[in-house]
C-alpha positions as CSV (number, residue, x, y, z in Angstrom):
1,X,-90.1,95.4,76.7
2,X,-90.1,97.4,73.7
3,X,-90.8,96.0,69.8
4,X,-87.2,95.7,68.8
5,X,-86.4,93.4,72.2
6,X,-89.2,91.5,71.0
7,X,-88.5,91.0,67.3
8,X,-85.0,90.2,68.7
9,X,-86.2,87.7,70.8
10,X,-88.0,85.7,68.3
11,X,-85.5,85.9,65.9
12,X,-83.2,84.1,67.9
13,X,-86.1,81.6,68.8
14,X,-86.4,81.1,65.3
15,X,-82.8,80.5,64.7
16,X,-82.7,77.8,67.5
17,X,-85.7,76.2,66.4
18,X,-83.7,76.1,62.7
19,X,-80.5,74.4,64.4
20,X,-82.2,71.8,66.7
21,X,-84.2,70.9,63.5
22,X,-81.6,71.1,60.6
23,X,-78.2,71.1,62.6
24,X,-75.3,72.2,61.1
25,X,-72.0,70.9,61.0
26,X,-69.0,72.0,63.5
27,X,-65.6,71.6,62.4
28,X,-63.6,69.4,65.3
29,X,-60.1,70.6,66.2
30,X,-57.8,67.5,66.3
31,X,-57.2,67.7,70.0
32,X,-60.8,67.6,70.6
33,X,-61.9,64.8,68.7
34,X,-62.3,62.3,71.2
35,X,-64.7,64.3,72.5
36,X,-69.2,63.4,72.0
37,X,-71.9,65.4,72.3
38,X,-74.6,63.9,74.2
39,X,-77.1,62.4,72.7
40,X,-75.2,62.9,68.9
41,X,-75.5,66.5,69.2
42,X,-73.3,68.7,67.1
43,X,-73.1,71.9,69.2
44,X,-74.4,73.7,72.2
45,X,-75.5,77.4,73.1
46,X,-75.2,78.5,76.5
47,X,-78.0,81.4,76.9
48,X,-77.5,83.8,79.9
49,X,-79.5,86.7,81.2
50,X,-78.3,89.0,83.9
51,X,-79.7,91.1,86.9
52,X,-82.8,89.1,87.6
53,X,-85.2,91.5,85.6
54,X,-89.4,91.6,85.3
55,X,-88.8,91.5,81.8
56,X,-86.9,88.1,82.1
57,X,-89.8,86.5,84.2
58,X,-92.9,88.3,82.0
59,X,-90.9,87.5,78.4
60,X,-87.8,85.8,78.3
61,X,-88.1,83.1,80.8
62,X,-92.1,82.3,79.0
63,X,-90.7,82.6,75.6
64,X,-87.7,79.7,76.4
65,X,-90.2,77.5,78.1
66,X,-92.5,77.4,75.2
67,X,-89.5,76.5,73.2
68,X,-88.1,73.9,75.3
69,X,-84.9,75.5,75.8
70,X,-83.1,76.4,79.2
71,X,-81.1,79.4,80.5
72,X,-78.7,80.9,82.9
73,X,-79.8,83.8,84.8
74,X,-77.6,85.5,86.9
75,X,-79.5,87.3,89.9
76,X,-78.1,90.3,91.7
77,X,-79.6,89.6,95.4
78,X,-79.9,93.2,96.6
79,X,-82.6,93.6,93.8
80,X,-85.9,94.4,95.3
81,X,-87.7,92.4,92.5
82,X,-85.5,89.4,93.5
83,X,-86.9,90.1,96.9
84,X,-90.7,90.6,95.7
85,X,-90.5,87.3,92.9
86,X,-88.4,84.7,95.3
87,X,-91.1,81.8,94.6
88,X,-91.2,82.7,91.4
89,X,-87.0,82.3,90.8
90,X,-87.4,79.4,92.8
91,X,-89.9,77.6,90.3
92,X,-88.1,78.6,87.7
93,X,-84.7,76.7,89.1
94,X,-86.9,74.1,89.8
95,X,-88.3,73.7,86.1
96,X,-84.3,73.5,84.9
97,X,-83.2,76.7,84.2
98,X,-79.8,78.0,86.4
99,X,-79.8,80.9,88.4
100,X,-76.2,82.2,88.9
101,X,-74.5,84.5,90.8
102,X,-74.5,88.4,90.0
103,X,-72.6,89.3,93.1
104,X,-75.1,90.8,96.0
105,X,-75.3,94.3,95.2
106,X,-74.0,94.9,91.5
107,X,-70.8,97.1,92.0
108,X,-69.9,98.9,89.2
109,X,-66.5,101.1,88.7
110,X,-67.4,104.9,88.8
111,X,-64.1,105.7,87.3
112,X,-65.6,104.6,83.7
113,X,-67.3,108.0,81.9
114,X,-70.7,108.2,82.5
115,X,-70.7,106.4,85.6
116,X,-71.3,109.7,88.0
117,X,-74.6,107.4,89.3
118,X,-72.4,104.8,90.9
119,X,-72.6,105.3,94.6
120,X,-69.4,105.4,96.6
121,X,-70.3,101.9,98.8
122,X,-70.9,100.1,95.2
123,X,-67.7,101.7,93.4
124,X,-65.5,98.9,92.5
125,X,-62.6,101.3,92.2
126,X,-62.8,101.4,96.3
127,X,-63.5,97.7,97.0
128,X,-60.8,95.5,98.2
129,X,-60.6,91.7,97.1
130,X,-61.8,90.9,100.1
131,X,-64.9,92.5,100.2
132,X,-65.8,91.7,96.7
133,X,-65.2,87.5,97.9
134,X,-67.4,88.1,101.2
135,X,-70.3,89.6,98.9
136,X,-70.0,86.7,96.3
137,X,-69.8,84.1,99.2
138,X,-72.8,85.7,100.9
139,X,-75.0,85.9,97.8
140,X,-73.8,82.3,97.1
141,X,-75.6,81.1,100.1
142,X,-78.5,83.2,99.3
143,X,-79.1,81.2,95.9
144,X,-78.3,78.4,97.4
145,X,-81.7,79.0,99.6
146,X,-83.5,80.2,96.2
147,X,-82.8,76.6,94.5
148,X,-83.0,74.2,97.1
């Protein structure tokens, strides 16, 4: 991870360290007003990561724990570090954090400039609804066997 990830990273630490401990006030709409934070809170971030990286494991993942705060991290199961860190994921789901679903094998659509490296069995320009549903069902039931 390179210095600017890192600065980046604890900057935003910072940030949610300043809003757990000062708060801040969030202007209600008048259609949501009947709704309560838990425990008094006045607002919520929702922090996702996506791919299933090292860096997540080695940094990110370290870096929220310390902190207290949880994530979403959205694995793609085809990954070969998935594959290689599967106790590791698991622990993690274990220890609160959500692991989501980044399809099995990361399609991407070729047609987009710059996107020659897309090969043709992951081009989402060529995949049918179908196929796109059976590879988010299928990667469904492997998370389901991550986080037990």
């Amino acid at each position: 991870m390179n210095h600017s990830n890192i600065t980046l990273i604890k900057v935003f630490i910072a940030l949610m360290i300043l809003i757990a401990n000062v708060g801040f006030k969030v202007q209600v709409r008048a259609n949501e007003a009947s709704f309560s934070w838990p425990q008094h809170y006045q607002a919520a971030v929702s922090l996702s990561y996506d791919d299933g990286l090292m860096s997540q494991l080695n940094h990110a993942i370290p870096a929220l724990d310390k902190h207290g705060f949880k994530a979403s991290f959205f694995l793609t199961l085809s990954n070969p570090n998935i594959q290689v860190t599967l106790e590791q994921w698991r622990s993690i789901a274990a220890n609160g954090h959500e692991l989501g679903n980044h399809t099995l094998f990361h399609p991407c659509s070729k047609s987009i400039d710059g996107r020659e490296w897309v090969e043709s069995y992951h081009n989402m320009d060529s995949k049918t609804v179908a196929q796109m549903q059976q590879e988010v069902a299928l990667a469904s039931t492997f998370l389901q066997a991550i986080d037990r």
